[in-house]
C-alpha positions as protocol buffer text, in pm:
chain_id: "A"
residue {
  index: 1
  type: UNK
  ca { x: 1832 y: 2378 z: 2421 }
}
residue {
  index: 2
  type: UNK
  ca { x: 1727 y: 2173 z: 2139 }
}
residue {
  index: 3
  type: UNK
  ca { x: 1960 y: 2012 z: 1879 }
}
residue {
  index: 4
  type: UNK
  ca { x: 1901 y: 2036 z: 1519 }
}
residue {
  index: 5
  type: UNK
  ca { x: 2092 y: 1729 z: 1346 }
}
residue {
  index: 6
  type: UNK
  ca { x: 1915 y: 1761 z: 1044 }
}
residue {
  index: 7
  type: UNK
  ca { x: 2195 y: 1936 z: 807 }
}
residue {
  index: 8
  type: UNK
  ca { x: 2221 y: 1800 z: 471 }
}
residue {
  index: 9
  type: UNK
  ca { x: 2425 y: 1869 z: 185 }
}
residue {
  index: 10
  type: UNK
  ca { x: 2344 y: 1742 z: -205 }
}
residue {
  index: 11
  type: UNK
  ca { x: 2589 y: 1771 z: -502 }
}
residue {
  index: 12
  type: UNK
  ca { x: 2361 y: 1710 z: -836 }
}
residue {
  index: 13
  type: UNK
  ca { x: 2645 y: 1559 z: -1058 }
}
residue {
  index: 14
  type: UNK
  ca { x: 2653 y: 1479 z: -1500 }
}
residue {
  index: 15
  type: UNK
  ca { x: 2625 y: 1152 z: -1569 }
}
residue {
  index: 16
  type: UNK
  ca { x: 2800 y: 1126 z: -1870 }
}
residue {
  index: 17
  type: UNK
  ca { x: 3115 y: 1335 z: -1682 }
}
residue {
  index: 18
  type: UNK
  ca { x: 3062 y: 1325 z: -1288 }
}
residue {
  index: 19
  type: UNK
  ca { x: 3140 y: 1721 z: -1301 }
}
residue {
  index: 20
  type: UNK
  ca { x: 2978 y: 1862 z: -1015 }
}
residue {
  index: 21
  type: UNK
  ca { x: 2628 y: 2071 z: -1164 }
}
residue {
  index: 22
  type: UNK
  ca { x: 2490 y: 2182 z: -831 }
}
residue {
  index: 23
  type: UNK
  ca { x: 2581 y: 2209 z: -420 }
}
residue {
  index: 24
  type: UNK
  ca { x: 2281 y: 2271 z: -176 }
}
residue {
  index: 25
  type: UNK
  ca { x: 2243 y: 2200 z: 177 }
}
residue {
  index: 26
  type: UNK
  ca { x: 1919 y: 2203 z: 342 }
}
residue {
  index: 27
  type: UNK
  ca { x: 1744 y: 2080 z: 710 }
}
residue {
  index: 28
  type: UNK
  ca { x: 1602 y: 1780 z: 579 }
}
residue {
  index: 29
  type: UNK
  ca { x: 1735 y: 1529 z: 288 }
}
residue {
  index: 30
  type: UNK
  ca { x: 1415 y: 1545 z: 61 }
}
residue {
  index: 31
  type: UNK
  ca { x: 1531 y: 1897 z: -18 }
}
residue {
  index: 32
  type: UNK
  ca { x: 1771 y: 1738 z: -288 }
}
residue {
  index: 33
  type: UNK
  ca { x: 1497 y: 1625 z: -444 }
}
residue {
  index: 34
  type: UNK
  ca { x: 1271 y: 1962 z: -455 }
}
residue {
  index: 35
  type: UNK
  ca { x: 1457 y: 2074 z: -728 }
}
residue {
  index: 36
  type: UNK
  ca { x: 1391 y: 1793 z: -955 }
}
residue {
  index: 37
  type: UNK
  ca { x: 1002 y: 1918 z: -998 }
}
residue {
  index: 38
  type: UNK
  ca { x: 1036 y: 2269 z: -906 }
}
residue {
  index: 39
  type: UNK
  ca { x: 1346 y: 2540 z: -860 }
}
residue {
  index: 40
  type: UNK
  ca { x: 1440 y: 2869 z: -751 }
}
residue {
  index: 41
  type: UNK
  ca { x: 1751 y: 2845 z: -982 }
}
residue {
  index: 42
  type: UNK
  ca { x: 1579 y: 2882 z: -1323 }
}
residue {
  index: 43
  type: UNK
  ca { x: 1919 y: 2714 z: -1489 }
}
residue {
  index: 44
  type: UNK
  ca { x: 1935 y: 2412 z: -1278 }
}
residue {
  index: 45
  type: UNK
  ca { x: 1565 y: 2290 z: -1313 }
}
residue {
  index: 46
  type: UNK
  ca { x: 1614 y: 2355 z: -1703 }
}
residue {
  index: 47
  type: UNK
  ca { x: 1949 y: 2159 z: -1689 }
}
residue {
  index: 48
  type: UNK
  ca { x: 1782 y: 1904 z: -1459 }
}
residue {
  index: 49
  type: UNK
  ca { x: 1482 y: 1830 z: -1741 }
}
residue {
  index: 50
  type: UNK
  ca { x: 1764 y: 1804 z: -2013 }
}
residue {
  index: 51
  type: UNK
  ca { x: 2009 y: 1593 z: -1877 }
}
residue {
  index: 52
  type: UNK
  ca { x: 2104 y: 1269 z: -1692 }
}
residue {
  index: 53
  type: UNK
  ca { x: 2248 y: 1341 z: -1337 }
}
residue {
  index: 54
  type: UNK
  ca { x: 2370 y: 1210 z: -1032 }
}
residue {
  index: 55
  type: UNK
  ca { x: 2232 y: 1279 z: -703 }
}
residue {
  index: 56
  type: UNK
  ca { x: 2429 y: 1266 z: -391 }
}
residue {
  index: 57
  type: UNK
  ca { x: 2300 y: 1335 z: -34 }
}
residue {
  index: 58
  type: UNK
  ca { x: 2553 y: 1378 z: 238 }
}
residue {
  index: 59
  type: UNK
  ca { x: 2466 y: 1400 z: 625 }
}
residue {
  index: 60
  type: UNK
  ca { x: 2289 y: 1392 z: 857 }
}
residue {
  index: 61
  type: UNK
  ca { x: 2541 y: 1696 z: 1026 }
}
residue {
  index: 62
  type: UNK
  ca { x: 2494 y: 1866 z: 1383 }
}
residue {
  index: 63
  type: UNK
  ca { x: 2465 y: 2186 z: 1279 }
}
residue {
  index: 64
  type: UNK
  ca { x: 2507 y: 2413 z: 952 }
}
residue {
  index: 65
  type: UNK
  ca { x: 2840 y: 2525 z: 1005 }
}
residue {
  index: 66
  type: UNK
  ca { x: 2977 y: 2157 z: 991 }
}
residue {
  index: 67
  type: UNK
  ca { x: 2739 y: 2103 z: 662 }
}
residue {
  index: 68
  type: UNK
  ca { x: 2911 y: 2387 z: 514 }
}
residue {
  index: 69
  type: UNK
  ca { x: 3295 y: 2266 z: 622 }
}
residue {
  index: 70
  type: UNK
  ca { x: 3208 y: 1899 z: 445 }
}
């Protein structure tokens, strides 16, 4: 069986406030950073072209569920 250990998560803070915008997870880390040109959430990629933000990428995890616990 193969092992996937490529679990991220990505919190997409405020600058000015460090309140927390945006959670994601994805296989691979560059997925926090798909959002910044394109979205599926409509209200992040407009409040991602508006404001100054933080992003943090956490990981890599072993699997989803342990992604999901941190």
């Amino acid at each position: 069986m193969e092992v996937d250990n490529g679990h991220y998560v990505y919190i997409y803070r405020n600058q000015n406030n460090d309140k927390v915008r945006y959670v994601g997870r994805g296989k691979k880390a560059t997925r926090a950073v798909q959002h910044q040109n394109k979205s599926h959430n409509k209200n992040l990629e407009d409040w991602l072209q508006k404001n100054k933000y933080k992003l943090e990428i956490s990981g890599p995890y072993g699997d989803n569920e342990t992604a999901i616990a941190c």
